[in-house]
C-alpha positions as CSV (number, residue, x, y, z in Angstrom):
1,X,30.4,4.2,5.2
2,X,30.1,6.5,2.0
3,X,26.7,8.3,3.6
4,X,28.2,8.6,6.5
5,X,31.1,9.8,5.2
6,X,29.0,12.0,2.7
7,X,27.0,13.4,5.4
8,X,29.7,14.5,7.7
9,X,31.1,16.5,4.6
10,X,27.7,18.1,4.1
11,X,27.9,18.3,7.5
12,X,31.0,20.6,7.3
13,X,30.2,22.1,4.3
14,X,27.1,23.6,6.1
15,X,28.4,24.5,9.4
16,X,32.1,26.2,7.7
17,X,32.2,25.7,4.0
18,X,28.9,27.3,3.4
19,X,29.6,30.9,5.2
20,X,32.8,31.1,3.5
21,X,30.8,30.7,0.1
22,X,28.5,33.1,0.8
23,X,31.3,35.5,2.1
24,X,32.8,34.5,-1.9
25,X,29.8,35.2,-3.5
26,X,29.3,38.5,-1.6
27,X,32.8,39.5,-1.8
28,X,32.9,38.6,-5.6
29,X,30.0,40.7,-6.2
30,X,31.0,43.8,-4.1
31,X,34.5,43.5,-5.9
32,X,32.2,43.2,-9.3
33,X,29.9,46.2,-8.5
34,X,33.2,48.2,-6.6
35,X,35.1,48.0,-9.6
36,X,32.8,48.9,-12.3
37,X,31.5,51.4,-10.5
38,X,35.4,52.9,-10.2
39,X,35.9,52.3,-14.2
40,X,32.5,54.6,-14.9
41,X,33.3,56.9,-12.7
42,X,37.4,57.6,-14.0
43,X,35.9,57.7,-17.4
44,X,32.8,59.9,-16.5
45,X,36.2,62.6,-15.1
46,X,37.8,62.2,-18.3
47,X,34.5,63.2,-20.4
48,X,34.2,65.6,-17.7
49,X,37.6,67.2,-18.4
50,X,37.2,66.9,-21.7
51,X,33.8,69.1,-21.9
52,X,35.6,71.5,-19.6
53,X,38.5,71.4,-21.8
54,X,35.9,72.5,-25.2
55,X,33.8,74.9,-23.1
56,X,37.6,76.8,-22.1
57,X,38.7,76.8,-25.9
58,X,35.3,78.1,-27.1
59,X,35.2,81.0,-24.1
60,X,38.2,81.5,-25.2
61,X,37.8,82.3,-28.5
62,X,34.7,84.0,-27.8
63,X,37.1,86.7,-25.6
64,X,39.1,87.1,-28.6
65,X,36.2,87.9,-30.6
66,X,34.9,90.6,-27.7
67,X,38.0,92.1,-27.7
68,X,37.9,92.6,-31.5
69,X,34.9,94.4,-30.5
70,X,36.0,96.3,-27.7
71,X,39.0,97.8,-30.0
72,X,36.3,98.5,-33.0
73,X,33.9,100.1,-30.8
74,X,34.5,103.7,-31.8
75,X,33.6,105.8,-34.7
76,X,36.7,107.8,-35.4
77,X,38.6,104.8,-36.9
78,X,38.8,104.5,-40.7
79,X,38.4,101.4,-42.9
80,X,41.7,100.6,-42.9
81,X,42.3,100.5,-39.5
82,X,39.5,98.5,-39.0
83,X,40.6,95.7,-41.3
84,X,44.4,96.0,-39.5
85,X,42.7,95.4,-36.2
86,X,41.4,92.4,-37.7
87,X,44.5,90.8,-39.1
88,X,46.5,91.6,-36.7
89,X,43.8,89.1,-34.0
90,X,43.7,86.6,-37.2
91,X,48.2,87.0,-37.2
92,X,48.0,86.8,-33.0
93,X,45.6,84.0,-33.2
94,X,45.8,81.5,-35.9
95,X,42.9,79.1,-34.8
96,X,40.9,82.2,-36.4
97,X,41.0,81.6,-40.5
98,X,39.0,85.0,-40.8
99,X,37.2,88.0,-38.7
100,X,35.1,89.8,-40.3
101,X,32.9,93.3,-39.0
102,X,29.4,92.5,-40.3
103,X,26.6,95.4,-40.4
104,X,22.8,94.8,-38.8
105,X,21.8,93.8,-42.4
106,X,24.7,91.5,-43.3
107,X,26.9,93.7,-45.4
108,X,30.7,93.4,-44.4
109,X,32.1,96.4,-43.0
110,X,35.3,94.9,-42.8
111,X,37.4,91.9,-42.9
112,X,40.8,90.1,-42.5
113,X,40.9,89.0,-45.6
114,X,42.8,90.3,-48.5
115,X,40.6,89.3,-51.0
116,X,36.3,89.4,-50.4
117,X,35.2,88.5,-47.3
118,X,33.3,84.3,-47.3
119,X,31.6,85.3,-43.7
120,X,27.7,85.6,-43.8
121,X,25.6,86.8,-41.2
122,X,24.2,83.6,-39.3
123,X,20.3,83.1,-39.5
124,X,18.4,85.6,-37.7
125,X,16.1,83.4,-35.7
126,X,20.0,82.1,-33.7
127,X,20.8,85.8,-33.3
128,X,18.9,85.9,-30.1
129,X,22.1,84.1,-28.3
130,X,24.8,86.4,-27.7
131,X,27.7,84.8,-28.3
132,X,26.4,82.5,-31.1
133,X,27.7,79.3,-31.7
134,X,27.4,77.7,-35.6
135,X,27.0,73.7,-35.9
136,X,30.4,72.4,-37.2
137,X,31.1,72.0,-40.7
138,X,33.9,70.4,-42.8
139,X,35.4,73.1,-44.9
140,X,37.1,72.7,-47.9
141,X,40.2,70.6,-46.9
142,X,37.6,68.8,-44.9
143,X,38.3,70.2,-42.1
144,X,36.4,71.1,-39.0
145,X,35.0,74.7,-38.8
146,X,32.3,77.0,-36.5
147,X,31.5,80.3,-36.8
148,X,31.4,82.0,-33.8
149,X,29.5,85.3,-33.6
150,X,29.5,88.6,-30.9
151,X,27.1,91.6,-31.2
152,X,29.4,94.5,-31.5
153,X,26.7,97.5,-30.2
154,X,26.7,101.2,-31.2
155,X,28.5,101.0,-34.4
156,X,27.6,104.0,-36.6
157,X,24.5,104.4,-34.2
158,X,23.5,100.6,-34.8
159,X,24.8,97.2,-33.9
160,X,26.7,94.9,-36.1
161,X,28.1,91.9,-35.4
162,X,32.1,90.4,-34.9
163,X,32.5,87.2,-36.7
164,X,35.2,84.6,-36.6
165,X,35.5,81.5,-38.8
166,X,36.9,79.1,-36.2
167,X,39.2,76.1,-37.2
168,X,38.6,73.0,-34.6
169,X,41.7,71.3,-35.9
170,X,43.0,71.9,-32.6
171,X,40.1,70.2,-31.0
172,X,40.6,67.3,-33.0
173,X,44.0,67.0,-31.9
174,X,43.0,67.2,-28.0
175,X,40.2,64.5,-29.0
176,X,42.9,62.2,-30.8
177,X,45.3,62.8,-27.7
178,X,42.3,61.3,-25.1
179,X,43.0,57.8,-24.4
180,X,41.0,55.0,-22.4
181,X,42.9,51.8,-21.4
182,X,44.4,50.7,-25.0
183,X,41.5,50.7,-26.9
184,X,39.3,53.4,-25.3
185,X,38.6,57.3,-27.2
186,X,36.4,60.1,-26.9
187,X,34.1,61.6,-29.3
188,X,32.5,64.8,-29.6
189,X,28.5,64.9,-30.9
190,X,26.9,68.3,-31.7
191,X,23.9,69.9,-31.3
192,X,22.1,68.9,-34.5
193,X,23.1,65.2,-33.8
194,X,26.1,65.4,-36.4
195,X,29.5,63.8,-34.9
196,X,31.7,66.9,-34.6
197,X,35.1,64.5,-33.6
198,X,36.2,61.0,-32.6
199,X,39.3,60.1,-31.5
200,X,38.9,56.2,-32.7
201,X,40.7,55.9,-35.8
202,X,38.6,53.8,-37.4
203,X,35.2,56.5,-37.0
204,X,36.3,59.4,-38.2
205,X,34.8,59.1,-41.9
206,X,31.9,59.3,-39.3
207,X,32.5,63.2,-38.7
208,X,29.9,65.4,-39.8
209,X,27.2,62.4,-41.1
210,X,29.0,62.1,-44.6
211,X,26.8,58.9,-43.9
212,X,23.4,60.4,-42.8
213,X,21.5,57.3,-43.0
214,X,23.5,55.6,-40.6
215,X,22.8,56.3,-37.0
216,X,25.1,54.6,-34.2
217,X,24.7,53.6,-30.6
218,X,26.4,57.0,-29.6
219,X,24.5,59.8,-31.3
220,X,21.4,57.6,-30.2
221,X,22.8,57.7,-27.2
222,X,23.7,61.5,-27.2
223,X,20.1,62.6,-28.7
224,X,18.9,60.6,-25.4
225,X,20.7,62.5,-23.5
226,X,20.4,66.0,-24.8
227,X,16.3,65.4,-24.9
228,X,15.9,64.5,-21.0
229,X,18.9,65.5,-18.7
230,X,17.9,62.5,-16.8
231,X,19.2,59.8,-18.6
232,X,21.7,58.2,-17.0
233,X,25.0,59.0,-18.0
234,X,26.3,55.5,-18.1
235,X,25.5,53.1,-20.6
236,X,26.5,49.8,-22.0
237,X,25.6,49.1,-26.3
238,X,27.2,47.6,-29.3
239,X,29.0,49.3,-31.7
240,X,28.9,48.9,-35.5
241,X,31.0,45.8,-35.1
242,X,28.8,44.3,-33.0
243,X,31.7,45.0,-30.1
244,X,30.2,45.7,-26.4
245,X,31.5,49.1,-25.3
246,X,30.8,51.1,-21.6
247,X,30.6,55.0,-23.1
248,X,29.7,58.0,-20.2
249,X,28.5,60.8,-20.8
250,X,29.4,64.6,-19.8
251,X,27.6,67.6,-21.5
252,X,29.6,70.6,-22.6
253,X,28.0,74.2,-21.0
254,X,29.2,76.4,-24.1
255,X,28.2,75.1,-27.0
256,X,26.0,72.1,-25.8
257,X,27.7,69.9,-27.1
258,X,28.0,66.1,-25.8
259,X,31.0,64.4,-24.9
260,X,31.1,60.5,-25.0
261,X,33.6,58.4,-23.7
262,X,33.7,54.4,-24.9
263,X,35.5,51.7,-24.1
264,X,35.0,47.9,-24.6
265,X,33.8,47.1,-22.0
266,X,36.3,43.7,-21.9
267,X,38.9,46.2,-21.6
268,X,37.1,48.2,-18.9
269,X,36.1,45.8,-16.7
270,X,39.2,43.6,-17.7
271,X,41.1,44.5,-14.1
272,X,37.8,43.9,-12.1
273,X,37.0,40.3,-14.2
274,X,41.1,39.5,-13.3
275,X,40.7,40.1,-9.3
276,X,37.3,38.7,-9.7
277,X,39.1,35.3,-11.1
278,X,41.6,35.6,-8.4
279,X,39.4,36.0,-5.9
280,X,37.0,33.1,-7.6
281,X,40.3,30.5,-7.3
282,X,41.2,31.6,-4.2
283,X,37.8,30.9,-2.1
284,X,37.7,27.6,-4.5
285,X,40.9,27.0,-3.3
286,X,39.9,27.3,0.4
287,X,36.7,26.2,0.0
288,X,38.4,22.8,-1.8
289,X,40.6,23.0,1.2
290,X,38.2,22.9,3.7
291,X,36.1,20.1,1.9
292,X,39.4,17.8,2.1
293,X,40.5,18.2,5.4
294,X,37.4,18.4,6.9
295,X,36.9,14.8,4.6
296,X,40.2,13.2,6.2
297,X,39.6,14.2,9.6
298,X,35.6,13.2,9.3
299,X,36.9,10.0,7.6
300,X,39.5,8.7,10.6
301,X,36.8,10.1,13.3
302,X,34.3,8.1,11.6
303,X,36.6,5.0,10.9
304,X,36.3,4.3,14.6
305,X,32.5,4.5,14.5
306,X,33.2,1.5,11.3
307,X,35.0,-0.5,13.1
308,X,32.5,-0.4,15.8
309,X,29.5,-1.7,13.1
310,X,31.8,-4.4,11.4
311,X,31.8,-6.1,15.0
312,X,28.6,-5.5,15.7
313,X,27.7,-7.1,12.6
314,X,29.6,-10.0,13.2
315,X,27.9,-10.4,16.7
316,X,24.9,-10.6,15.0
317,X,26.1,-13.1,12.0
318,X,27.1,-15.3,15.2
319,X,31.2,-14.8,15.7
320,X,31.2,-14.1,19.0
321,X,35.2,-14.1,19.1
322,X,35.1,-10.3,17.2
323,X,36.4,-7.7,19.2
324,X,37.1,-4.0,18.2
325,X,40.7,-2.3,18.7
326,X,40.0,1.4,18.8
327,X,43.1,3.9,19.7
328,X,43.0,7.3,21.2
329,X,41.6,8.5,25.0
330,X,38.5,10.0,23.8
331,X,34.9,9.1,24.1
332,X,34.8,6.9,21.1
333,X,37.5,4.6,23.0
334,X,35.2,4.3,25.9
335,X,32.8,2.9,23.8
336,X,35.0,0.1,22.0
337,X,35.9,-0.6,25.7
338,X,32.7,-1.3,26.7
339,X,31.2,-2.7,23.6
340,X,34.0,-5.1,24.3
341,X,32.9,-6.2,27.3
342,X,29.3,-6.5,26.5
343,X,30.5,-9.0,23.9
344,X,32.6,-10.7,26.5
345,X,29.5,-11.1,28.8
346,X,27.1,-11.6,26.2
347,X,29.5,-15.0,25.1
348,X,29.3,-15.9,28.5
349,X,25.5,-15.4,28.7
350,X,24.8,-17.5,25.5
351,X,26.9,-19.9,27.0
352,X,24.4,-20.1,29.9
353,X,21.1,-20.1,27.8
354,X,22.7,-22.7,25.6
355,X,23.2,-25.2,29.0
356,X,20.0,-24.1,30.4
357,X,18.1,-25.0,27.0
358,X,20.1,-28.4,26.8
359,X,19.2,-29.5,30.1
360,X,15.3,-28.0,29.7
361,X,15.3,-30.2,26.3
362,X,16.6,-32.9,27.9
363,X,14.2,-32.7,30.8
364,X,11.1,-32.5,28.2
365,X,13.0,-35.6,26.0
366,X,13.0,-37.2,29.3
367,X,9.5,-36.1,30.5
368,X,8.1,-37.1,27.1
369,X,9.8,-40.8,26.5
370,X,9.0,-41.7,30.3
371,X,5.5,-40.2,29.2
372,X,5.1,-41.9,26.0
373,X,7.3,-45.6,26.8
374,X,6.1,-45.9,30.6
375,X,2.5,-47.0,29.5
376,X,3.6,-50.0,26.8
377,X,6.7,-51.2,29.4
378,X,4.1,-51.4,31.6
379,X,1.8,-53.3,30.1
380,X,4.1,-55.4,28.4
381,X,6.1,-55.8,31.6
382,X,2.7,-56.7,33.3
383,X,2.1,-59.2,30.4
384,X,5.0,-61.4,30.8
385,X,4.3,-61.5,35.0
386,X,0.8,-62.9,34.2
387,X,2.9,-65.4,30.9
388,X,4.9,-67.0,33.7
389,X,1.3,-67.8,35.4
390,X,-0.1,-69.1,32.5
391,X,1.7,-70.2,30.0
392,X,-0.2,-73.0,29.1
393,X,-3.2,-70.9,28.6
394,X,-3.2,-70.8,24.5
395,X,-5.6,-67.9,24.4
396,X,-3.6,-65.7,27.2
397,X,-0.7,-66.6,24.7
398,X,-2.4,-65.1,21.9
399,X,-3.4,-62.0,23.9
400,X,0.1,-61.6,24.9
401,X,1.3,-62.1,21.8
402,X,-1.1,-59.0,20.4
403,X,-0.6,-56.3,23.3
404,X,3.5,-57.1,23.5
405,X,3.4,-56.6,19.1
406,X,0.8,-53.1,19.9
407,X,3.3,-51.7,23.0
408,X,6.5,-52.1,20.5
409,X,4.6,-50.4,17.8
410,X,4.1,-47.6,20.5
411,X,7.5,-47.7,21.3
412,X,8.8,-48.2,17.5
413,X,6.9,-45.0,16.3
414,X,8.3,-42.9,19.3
415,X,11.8,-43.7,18.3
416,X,10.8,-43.1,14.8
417,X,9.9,-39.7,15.9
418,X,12.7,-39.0,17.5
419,X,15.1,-40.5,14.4
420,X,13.3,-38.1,11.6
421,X,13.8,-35.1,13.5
422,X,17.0,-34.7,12.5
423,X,17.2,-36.1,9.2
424,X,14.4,-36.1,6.3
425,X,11.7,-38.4,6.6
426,X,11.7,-40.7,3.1
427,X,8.5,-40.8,1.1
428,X,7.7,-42.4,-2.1
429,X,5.4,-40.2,-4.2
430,X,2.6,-41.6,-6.2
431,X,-1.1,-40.2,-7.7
432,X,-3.2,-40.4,-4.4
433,X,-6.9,-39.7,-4.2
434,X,-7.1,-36.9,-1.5
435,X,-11.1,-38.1,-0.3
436,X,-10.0,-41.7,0.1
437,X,-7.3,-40.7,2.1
438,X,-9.0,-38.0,4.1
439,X,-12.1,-40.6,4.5
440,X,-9.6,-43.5,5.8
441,X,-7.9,-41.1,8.7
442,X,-11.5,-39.9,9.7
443,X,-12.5,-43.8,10.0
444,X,-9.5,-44.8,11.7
445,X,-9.9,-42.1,14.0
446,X,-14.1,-42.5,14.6
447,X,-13.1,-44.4,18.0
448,X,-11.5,-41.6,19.7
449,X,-14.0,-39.7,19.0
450,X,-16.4,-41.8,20.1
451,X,-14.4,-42.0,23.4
452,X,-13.5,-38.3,23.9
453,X,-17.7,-37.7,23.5
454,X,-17.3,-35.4,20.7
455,X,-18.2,-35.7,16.7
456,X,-15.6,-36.4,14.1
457,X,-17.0,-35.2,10.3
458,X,-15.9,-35.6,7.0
459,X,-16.8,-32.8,4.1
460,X,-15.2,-34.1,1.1
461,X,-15.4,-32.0,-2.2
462,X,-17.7,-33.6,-4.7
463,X,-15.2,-33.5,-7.5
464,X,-12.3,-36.5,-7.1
465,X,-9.2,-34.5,-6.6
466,X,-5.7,-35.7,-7.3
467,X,-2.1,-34.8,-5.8
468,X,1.4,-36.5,-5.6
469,X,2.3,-38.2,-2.4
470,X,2.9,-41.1,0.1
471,X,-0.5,-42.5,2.1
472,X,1.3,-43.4,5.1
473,X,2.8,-40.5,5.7
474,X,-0.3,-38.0,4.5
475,X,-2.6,-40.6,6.5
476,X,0.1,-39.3,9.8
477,X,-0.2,-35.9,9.3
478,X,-4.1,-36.5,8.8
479,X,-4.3,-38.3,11.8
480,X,-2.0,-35.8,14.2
481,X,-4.0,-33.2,13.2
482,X,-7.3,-35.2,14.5
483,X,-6.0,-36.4,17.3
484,X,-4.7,-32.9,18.5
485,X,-8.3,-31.5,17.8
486,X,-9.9,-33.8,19.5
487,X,-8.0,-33.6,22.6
488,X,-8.1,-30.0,22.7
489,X,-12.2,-30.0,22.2
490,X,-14.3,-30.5,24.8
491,X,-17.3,-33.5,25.2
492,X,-19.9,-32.5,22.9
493,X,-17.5,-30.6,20.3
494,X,-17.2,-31.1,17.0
495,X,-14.0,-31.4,14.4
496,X,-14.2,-31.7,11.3
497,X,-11.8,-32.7,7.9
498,X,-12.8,-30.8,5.0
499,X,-11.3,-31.0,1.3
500,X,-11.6,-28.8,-1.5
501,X,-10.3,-28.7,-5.0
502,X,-9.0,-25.4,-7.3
503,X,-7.8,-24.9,-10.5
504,X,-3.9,-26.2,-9.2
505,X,-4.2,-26.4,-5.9
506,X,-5.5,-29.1,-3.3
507,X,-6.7,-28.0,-0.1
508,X,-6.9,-29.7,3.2
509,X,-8.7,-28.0,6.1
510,X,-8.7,-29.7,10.1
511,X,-10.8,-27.6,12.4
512,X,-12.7,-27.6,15.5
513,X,-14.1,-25.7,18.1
514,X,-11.8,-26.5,21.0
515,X,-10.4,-24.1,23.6
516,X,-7.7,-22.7,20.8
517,X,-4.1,-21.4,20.8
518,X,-2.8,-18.4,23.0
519,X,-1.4,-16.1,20.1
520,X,2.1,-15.5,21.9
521,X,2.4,-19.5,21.1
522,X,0.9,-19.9,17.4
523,X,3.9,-18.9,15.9
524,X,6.0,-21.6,17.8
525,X,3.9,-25.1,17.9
526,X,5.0,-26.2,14.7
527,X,9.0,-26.0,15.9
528,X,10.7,-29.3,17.8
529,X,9.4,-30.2,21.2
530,X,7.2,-27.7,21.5
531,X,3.6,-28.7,23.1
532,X,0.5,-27.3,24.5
533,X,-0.1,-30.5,25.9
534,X,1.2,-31.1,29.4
535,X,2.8,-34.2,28.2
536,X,4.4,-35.7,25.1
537,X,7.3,-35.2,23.0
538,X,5.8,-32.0,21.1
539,X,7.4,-33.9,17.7
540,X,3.6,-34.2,16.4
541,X,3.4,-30.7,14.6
542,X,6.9,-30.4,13.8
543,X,6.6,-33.5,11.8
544,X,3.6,-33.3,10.3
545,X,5.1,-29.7,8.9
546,X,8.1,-31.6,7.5
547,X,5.9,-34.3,5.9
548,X,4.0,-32.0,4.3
549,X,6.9,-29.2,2.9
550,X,8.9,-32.5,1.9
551,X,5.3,-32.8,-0.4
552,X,5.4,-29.6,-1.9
553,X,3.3,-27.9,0.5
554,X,2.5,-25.7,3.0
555,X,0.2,-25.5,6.3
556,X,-1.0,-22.5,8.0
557,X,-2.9,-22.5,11.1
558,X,-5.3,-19.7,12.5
559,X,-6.9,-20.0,16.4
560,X,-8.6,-18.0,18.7
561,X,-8.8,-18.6,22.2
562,X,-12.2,-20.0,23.5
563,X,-13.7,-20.8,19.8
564,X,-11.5,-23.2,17.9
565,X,-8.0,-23.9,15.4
566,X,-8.1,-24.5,12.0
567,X,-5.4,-26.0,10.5
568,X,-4.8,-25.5,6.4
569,X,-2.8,-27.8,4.2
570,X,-2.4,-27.1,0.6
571,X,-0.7,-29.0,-2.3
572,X,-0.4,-29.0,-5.9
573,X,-2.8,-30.7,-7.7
574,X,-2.2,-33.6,-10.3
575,X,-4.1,-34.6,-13.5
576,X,-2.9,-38.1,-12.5
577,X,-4.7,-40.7,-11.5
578,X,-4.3,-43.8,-8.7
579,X,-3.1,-47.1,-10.3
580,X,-5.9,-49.2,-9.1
581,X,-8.5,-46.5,-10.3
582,X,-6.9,-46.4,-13.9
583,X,-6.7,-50.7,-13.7
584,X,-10.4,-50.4,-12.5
């Protein structure tokens, strides 16, 4: 029932159960794939926005500083204006610390600043860029600085150079503002490598290297990036505490620098896990579901089909009264019905084949003890017709005498035969030399041999062997076994008794080259009344199989058709010997 059961679940779970899991797994994975992809992508806007947002504040600045320029360009203004112009842009603009008007050679020309002007003329190898951009620098207070730069041409017949110390306190601020989810920031990496901002409280000792031995996940990440533009601008890595974060990427256009934007990625991909869960226990849930239903409906379709093979079983264990009750109008129903009535008719058939082998038994039984008692009534019957004649004949006595005690020891055995069918035959067991006994049935038997024209041999084993038994009865089954060889061999045949001795066993061996057994009827001549002969009880075999299993053995017989039978008879052997031999 349980495989049954189990395979009409797997069964279900192939034909409905498994589409719906691949449609989970699927639809698990596109939600998966969906929603990361829509997490990278919002945060790849916001370090997009941001890197718009830095290249806006720096053009910006930059068109302060042009305008500086624009307003210094002539030659007719004296020093002092020149050094209003530039307060007044450092008073109007206070992300400006200082402006300065720098010659070709360095020397200041003018500046904002009351006192001596701190602005130096960049490096002249990164004057080529027009604006130029300084890497960031922590100033005094340790805040963040740049020095941006603008060529200010045909002043005094050369060009000099505008130049604004720029704070990027501001930028900070906008950086600390930017938020990801709860725990999410952005940070800022310039173009020398050095973190320039970072919006995660924890980093921003980070700023500017003060730790230059220590290099992160995100300036490796950034120098990655800045070295080939094809890097991909997504990528997952662990932190300094070990914490799996998602950061993007999105490159500033003026200065270049590198805006990252991390976020654990627990956090980021928190919504998409959540749906993926609910999704996950929701195909479980149907799946779970299906499984059960389809269980309880397989189960009380198949319970039909059960009751069906209990009956059948119970046919075949011989209770003909079982009948199934199945309910319902379908197929199933149909089948009880008729299974039903096969049982009904096979009752009735039995029934038949048990009256027609009662009366063919009885017919052989008949048959066999008209067969078998006809000949001694006869002869005794003819006996006492010729005692009345002459009964004062003492030697006709005596022959009467002898052929009525011969006929009732005919009709004694047959009765015998018929008695120990049905119950066990008793036997006393004692040590019994197996060549004396096989050598006494052969003698015994020499006359009907002699009569049937054929030869009757023993080949006894050289060594004495020994087993347990009763003479009489092993001298019966010796003899049946003779006398059924030699009236299935024809004149001039042979049979022969054979014994042989093993370590434990004792072996008996009755063969003969007679006209053998069909093989459709070897299997059946040791069962009751069952005969090859035309006449007879058929109680010869069946008996001498009996004596011999009540003995603690076994016979086997082999035949084919045209060339002879053997018959094998095997016992345990005995260390034991015959009283008279151990007496002797």
């Amino acid at each position: 029932m349980t495989r049954i059961t189990s395979r009409f679940v797997l069964l279900i779970a192939t034909a409905a159960v498994a589409p719906l899991v691949i449609y989970g797994i699927v639809s698990v994975t596109s939600l998966r794939q969906g929603t990361q992809t829509s997490v990278r992508d919002g945060n790849l806007r916001v370090a997009g926005q941001v890197a718009e947002q830095i290249a806006l504040y720096i053009d910006n600045n930059i068109r302060v500083l042009k305008s500086v320029a624009a307003e210094l360009r002539g030659t007719q203004l004296q020093q002092w204006q020149r050094e209003r112009i530039l307060r007044d842009h450092v008073l109007d603009f206070p992300e400006f610390r200082e402006i300065s008007l720098l010659g070709t050679g360095g020397e200041v020309l003018a500046t904002s600043r009351l006192g001596t002007a701190r602005m130096n003329l960049p490096d002249p190898r990164s004057l080529s860029s027009d604006p130029y951009i300084a890497p960031m620098r922590l100033d005094d207070d340790f805040l963040p600085t740049t020095t941006l730069a603008v060529r200010l041409p045909q002043l005094d017949q050369s060009s000099g150079w505008i130049v604004g110390q720029l704070s990027l306190e501001e930028l900070w601020r906008v950086i600390d503002r930017i938020r990801v989810g709860n725990r999410g920031y952005a940070l800022i990496v310039g173009e020398d490598g050095r973190l320039i901002a970072d919006g995660a409280p924890d980093e921003k000792r980070m700023i500017a290297n003060p730790e230059p031995h220590v290099v992160t996940a995100e300036l490796t990440f950034a120098a990655e990036l800045r070295q080939n533009a094809e890097t991909p601008r997504v990528r997952e890595y662990k932190d300094r505490n070990g914490v799996s974060m998602l950061g993007v990427a999105a490159r500033a256009t003026r200065p270049e620098w590198i805006v990252i934007v991390e976020q654990p990625t627990e956090e980021a991909y928190a919504t998409a896990r959540q749906f993926e869960r609910q999704l996950t226990v929701a195909i479980g849930l149907a799946l779970l579901g299906t499984v059960v239903l389809g269980y309880l409906w397989g189960r009380s379709f198949i319970r039909r089909i059960f009751a069906l093979t209990r009956v059948t079983r119970s046919l075949a264990e011989g209770k003909f009264e079982s009948r199934v009750a199945i309910k319902g109008r379908d197929e199933i129903r149909e089948l009880g019905d008729a299974f039903n009535s096969m049982a009904d008719r096979l009752v009735e058939l039995q029934e038949d084949v048990r009256k027609q082998e009662r009366q063919a038994m009885f017919g052989r039984i008949a048959a066999g003890l008209v067969h078998d008692l006809s000949h001694p009534i006869q002869n005794i019957g003819n006996s006492c017709k010729l005692i009345m004649k002459m009964s004062d004949d003492a030697e006709y006595r005596e022959t009467f005498r002898r052929t009525v005690e011969r006929e009732m020891v005919i009709v004694k055995r047959v009765l015998d035969d018929l008695r120990n069918i049905a119950r066990p035959i008793p036997l006393e067991r004692f040590a019994v030399d197996v060549n004396r006994t096989v050598g006494d049935a052969v003698e015994a038997m020499q006359a009907h041999a002699e009569t049937a024209g054929l030869t009757l041999r023993a080949e006894l084993s050289s060594d004495p062997v020994f087993m347990d038994g009763d003479v009489f009865a092993l001298g019966r089954v010796y003899r049946n076994l003779i006398l059924n060889a030699i009236q299935a061999t024809a004149p001039g045949g042979l049979v022969v008794i054979a014994t042989e001795g093993t370590r434990d066993r004792v072996q008996v061996k009755v063969y003969d080259t007679g006209c053998g057994i069909a093989a459709d009827r070897l299997s059946a001549i040791f069962e009751d009344f069952v005969t090859t002969k035309r006449r007879g009880l058929g109680l010869g075999l069946a008996i001498s199989k009996k004596i011999v299993e009540q003995l603690g053995g076994h016979i086997t017989v082999a035949s084919e058709v045209g060339k002879g039978t053997t018959f094998v008879i095997e016992f345990p052997r005995t260390e034991a010997r015959p009283i008279a031999l151990v007496a002797g």
